[in-house]
N, C-alpha and C positions, 0 to 999 in steps of 0.2 A: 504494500500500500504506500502509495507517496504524498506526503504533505505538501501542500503546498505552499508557499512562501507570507502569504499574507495569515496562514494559520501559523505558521512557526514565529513568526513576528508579533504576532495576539499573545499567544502563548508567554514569549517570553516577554515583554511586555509587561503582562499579571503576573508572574513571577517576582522581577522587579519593582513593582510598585509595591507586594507584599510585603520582600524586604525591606525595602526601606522603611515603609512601616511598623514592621518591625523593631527596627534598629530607633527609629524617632519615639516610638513609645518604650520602648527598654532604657534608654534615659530619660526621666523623668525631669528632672532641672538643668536639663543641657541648657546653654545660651544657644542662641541663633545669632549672635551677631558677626555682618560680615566684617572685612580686611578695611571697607572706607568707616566705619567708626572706630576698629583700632586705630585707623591714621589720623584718622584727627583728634583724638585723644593724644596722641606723640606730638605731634603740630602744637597743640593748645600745652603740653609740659614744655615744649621748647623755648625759651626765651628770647631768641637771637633770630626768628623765624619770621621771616617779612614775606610776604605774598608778593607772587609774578604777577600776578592782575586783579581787578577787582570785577566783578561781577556788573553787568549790566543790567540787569533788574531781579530783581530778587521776589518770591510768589509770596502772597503775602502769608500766607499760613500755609500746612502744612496738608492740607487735602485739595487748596488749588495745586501744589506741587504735585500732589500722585494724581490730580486729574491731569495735568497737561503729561505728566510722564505716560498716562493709559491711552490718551488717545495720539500721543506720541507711536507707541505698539498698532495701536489700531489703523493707523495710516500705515504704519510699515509694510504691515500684515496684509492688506487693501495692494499695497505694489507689489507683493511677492506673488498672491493670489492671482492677481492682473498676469504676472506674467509667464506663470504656470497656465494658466488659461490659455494663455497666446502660442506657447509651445503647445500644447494639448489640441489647438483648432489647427496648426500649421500640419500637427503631424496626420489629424483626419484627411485633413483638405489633400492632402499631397495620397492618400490611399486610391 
């Protein structure tokens, strides 16, 4: 019997996500924090530490920030889609 590629991908897929699951609820008081708040935590004990530039506008809190960061993704996602589509209809069109 042969599997076929998008089952062995499913497959291993649910595998993967179990684990990790796994592994996230088997530490219980893990931090989650990433590498850019250790850095600026270093930054901020540094005393001698002058900024290359300053910032152009700054969002005024802290959920306009993760909205323009989502629909930052959301347009991405929109041109990648786009042009997956476009190889997708070239490769019909040429059958």
């Amino acid at each position: 019997m042969k599997l076929e590629a998008t089952t062995i991908l499913a497959v291993l897929l649910v595998i993967s996500f179990f684990s990790l699951l796994a592994l996230t609820t088997a530490i219980p008081k893990a931090e989650w924090g990433g590498t850019d708040g250790q850095g600026m935590e270093l930054i901020e004990q540094s005393l001698n530490y002058e900024p290359w530039v300053n910032p152009i506008w700054e969002p005024p809190s802290g959920e306009i920030e993760s909205l323009l960061f989502a629909l930052q993704a959301a347009i991405g996602s929109l041109i990648i889609g786009y042009y997956f589509g476009i190889l997708k209809g070239r490769k019909e069109s040429e059958k």
